[in-house]
DOVO-552692 format. One record per residue: residue in one letter; y, z, x of N, C-alpha, C in turn. Coordinates in steps of 0.001 Angstrom, whole numbers, plus 500000, padded with zeros to 6 digits. Layout:
# residues N
AYZXYZXYZX ...
***
This chain:
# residues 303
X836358068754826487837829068764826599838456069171825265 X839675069938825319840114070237824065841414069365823592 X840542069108822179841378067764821104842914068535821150 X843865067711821578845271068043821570846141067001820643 X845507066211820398846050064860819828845061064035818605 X845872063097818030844876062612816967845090061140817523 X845832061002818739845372059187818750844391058778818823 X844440057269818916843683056209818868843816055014819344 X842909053799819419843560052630819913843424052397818895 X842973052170818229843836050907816699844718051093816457 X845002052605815757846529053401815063847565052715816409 X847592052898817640848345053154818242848596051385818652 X847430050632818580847527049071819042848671048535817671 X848453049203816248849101048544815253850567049198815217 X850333049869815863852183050626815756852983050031816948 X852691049426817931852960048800818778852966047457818538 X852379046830817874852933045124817169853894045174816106 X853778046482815156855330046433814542856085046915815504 X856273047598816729857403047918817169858171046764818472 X856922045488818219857529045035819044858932043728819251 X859296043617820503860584042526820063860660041800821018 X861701040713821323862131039633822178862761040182823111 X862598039350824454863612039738825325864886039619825330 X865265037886824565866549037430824133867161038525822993 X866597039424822342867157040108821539867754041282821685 X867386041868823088867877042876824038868659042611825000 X868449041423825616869524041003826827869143039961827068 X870495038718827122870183037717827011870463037146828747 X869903036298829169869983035904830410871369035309831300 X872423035259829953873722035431830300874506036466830197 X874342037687829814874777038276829012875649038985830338 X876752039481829880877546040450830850877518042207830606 X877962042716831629877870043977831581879400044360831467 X879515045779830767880697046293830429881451047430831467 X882029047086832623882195047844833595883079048863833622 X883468049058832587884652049690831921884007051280831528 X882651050986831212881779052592830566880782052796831665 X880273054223831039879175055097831856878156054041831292 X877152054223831909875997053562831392874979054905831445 X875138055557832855874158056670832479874496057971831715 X873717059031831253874159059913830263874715060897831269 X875645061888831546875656062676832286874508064120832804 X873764064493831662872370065544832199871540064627833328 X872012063214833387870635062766834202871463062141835768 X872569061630835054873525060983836433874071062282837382 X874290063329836850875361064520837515876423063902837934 X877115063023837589878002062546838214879301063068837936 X879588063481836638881364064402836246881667065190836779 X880462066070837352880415067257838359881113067315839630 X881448066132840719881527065840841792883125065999841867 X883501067065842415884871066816842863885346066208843840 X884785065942844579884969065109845803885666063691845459 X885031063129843935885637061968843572886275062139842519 X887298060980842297888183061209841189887158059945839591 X887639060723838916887536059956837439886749058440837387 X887608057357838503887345056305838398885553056474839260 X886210056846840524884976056976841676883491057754841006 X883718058200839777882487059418839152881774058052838451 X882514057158837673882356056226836805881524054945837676 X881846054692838720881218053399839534880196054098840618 X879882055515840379878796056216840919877823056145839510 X878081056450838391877406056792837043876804055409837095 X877364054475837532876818052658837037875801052581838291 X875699053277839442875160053113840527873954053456840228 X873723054715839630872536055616838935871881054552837887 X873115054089837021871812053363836237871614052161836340 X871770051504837392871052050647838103870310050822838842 X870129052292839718868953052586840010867864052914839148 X868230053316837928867026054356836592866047052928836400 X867179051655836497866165049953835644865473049764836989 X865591049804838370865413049386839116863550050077839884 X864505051388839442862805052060839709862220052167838653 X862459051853837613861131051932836353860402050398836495 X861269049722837198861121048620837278859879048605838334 X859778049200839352859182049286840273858011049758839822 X857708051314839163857029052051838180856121051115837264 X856456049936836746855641049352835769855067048493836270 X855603047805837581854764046946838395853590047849838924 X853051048920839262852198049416839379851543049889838254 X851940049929837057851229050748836230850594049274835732 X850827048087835710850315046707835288848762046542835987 X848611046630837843847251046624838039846255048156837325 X847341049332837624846306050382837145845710049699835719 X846227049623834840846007049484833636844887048072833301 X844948047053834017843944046090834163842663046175835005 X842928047355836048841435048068836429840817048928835390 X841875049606834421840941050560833552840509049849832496 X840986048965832187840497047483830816838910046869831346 X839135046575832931838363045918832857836765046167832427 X836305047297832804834896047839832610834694048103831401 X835438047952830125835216047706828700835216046806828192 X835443045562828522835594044252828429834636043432827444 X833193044435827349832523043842826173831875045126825506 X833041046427825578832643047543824859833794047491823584 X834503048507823369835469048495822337836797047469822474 X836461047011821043837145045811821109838883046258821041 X839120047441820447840350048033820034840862048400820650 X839917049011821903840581049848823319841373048530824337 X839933047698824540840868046730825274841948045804824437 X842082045665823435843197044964823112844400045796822982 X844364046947822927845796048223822658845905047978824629 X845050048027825370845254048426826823846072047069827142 X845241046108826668845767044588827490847760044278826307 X847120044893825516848786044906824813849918045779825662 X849348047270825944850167047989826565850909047157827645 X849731046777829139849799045595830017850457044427830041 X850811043824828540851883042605828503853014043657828275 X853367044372827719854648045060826957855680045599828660 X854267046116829399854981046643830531855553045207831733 X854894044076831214855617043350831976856805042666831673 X856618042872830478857921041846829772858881042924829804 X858909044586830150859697045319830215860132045192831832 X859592044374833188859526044160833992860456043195834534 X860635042311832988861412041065833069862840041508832670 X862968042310831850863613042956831234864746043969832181 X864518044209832751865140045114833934865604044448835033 X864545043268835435865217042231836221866505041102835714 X865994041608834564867653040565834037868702041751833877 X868210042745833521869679043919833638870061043716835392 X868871043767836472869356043832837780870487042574837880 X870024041392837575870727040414838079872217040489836874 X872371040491835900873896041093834973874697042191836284 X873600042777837132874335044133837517875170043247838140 X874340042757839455874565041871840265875624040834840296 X876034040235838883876797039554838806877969039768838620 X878258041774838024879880042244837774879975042812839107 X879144043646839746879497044890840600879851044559841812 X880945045134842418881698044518843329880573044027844762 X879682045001845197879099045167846613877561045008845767 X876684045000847379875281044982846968874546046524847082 X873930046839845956873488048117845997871693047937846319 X871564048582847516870167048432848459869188049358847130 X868313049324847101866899049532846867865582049594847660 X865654051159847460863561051104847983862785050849847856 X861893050157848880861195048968848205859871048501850036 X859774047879849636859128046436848923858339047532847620 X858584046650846454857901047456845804856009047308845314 X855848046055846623854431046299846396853927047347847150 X854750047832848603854000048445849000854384050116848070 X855522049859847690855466051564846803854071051341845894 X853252050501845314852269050321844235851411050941844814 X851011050143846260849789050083846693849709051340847543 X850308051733847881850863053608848524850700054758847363 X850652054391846109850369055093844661849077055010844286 X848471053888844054847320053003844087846416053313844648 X846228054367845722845495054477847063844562055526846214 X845354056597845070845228057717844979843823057905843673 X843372058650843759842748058856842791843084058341841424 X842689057815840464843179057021839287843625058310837963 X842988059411838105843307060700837491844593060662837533 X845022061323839252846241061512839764847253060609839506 X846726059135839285847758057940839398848072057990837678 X846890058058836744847272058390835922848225059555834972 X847918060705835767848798061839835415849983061229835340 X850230060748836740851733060138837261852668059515836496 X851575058656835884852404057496834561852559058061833457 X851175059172833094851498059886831552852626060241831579 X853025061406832766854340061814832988855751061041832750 X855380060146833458856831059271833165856649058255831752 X855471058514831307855767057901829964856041058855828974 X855849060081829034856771060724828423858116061197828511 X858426061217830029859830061590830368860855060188829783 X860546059583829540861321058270829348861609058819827670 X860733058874826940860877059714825674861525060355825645 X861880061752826432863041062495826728864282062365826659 X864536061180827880865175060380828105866220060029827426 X865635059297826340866455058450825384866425059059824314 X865808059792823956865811060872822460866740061734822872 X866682062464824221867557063605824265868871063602824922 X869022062101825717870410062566826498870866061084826180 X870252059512825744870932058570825424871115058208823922 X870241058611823212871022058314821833871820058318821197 X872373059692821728873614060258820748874770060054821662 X874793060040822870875753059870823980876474058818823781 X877832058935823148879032057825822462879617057471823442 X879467058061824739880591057436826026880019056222826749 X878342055894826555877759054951827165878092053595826260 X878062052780827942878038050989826924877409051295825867 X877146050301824989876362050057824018875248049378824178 X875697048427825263874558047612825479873332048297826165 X873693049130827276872590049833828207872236051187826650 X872594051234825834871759051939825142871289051122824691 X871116049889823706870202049172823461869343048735824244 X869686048667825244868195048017825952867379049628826058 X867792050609826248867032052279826589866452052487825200 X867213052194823884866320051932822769865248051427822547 X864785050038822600864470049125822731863328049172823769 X863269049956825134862401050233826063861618051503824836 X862648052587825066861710053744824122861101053079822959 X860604051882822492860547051982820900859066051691821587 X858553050468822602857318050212823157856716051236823695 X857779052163824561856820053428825554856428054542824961 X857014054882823179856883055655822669854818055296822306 X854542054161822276853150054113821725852224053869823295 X853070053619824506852468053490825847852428055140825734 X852761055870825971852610057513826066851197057614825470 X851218057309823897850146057649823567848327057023823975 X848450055549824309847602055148824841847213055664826732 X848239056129827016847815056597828378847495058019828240 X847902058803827388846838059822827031845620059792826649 X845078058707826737844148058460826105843222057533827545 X843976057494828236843572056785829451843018057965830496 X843846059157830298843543060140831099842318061000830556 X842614060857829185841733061737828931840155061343829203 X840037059995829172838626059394829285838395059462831179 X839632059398832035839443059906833590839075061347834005 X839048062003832907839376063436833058838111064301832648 X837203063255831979835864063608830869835122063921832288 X834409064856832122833290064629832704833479065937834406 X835013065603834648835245066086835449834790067802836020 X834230068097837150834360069322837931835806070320837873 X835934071343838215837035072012838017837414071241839943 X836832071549840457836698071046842193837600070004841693 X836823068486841367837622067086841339838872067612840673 X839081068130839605840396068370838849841306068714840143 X840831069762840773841995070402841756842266069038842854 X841012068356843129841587067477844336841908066602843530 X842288065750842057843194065025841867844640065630841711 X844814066805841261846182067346841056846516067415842915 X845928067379843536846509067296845187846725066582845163 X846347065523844897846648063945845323847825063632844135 X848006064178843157848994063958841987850408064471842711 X850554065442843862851610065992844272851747065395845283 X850468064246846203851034063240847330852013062429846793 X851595061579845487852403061129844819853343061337844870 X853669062328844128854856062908844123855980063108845148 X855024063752846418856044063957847819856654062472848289 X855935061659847866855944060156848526856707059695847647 X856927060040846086858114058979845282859381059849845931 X859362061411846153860051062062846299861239061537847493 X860102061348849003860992060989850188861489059117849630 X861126058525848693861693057749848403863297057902847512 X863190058537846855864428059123846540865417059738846893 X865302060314847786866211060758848940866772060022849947 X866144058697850277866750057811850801867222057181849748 X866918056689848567868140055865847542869265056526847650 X869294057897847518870124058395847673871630058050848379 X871007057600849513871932057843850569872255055969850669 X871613055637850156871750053895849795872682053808848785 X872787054728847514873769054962846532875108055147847485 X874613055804847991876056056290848536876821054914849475 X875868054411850407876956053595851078877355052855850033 X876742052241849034877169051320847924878636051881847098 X878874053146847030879849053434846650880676053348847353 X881079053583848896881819053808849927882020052417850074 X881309051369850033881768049622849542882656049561848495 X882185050247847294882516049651846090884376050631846336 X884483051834846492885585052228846399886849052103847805 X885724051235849148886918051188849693887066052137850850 X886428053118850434887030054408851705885378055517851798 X885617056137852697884754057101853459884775058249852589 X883581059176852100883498059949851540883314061498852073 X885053062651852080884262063436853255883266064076852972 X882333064459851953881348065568852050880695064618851386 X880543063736852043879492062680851576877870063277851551 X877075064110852979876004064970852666875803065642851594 X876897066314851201876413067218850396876360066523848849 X876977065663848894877194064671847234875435063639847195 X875092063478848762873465063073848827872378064149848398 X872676065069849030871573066101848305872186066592847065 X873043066552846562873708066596844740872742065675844177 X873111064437844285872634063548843892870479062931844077 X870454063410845042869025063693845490868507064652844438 X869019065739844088868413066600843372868632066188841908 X869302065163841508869526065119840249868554063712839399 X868177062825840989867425062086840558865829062336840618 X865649064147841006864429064591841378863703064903839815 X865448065507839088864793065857837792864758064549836672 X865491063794837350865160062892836292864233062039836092 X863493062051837599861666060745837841860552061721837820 X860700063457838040859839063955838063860096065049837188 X861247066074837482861186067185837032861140067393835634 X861831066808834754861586066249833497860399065451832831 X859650064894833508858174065076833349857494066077833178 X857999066719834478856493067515834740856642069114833580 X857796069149832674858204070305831816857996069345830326 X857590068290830545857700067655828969856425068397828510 X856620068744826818855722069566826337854184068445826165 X854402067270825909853149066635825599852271066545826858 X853015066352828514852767066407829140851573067615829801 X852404068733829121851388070105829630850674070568828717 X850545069622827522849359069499827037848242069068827277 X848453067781828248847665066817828257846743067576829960 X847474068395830813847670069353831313846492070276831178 X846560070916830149846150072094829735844261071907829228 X844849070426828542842917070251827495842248069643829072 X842862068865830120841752068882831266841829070110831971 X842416071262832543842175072127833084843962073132832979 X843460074695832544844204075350832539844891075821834579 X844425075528835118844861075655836419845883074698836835 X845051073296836464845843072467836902847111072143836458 X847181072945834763848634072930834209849851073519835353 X848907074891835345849793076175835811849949075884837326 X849494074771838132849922074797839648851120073775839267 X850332072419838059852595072047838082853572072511837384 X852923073672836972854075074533836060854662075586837400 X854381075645838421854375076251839242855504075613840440 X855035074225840544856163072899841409856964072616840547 X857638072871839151858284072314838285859730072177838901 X859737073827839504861393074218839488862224073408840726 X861381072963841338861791072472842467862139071228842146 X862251070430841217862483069495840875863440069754839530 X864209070819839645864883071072838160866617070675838816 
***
């Protein structure tokens, strides 16, 4: 396989205990939300775009989005918790560095688990109506879970770098968002920035050894994935929507077409933005130049 990277588990286990922090120090279990601001950035919400709604109605759609972004990462890390304790386990009395960076990664993603559930319930406690979610989210795990561990892994590299994206490129600098939902998107990026690198490192050891054959039938199974988070998103979609049509009161007329707006905008933000992140089609490229170029190939469809 070709060296694309210089990680490690030590480097990467010790950069991850300085980067780490409290939950009370990000959001406290009373804490309120500021209903007054965007919370999501606009490249990822599309929401200013929508003429259909006015100013206020764009703003309590933008809060809708990012209560969905905590809600499904939320979902996202509850599965990446068993993957990650099946791949620990069979080293268990090999490298001592690997499993302690893995079983570190594994607490970080749950306490980021807890973490999102207290943003859910803050949501919960300002926002006028109840906003539905897809779910049960064990069975979204175990419907992911099914898949080849390559594929399941690709899946997570991906979104552990898109989250990087994320918050480097469209929430940092973005002055119109609360403050608070950027601190907690800080605060997530500061742990996932060293989860990226240990799950490259997860794939790459799934990936050793591999046939060009297996490569192609995990990248199939990497795009079941995909079709399957996909038709999940398209129904949030339309769950966003009645939640707004609560929250504002009245019937939306081109309500379809503001679902597939919105469908397509949360396509690029769980996948399509993954699947173009540069570390990503690196990681891409050193297991098989094909398998880059077939998701460099599905990219656009998710743009």
């Amino acid at each position: 396989m070709i060296m694309y990277h210089d990680f490690n588990y030590q480097a990467t286990l010790s950069s991850s205990l300085r980067a780490q922090w409290q939950l009370d120090d990000v959001l406290r279990e009373d804490q309120e939300l500021d209903f007054s601001r965007n919370f999501m950035p606009e490249s990822l919400a599309r929401t200013a775009v929508l003429d259909g709604l006015n100013p206020f109605e764009q703003r309590v759609l933008n809060q809708i989005s990012a209560h969905q972004y905590l809600c499904i990462f939320g979902v996202v890390e509850e599965f990446i918790l068993p993957f990650l304790l099946d791949h620990a386990r069979p080293h268990l009395l090999g490298d001592d560095w690997r499993v302690r960076a893995i079983l570190n990664f594994a607490s970080e993603e749950a306490k980021h688990i807890h973490l999102f559930k207290r943003y859910h319930q803050a949501f919960v406690r300002g926002f006028p109506v109840e906003c539905r979610m897809i779910g049960p989210s064990e069975a979204i795990g175990a419907e992911v879970l099914r898949h080849d561990p390559l594929a399941v892994g690709l899946v997570i590299l991906m979104i552990e770098w898109m989250t990087q994206q994320h918050y480097l490129g469209s929430i940092r600098d973005d002055g119109d968002l609360d403050p608070l939902f950027k601190s907690l998107m800080k605060h997530h990026w500061m742990e996932e920035a060293q989860h990226a690198k240990l799950d490259t490192l997860i794939v790459d050891a799934l990936a050793e050894g591999r046939t060009e054959e297996q490569i192609d039938k995990a990248i199939d199974e990497f795009f079941e994935i995909g079709g399957f988070l996909d038709d999940g998103l398209k129904m949030q979609a339309g769950f966003n929507m009645d939640a707004l049509e609560l929250a504002i009161g009245r019937k939306v007329e081109n309500r379809d077409a503001i679902i597939a707006q919105q469908h397509q905008a949360a396509r690029w933000t769980y996948v399509g933005s993954g699947m173009v992140h540069d570390r990503f089609k690196d990681a891409l490229n050193a297991i098989s130049s094909r398998a880059a170029d077939r998701i460099a190939e599905a990219a656009p469809v998710f743009a």
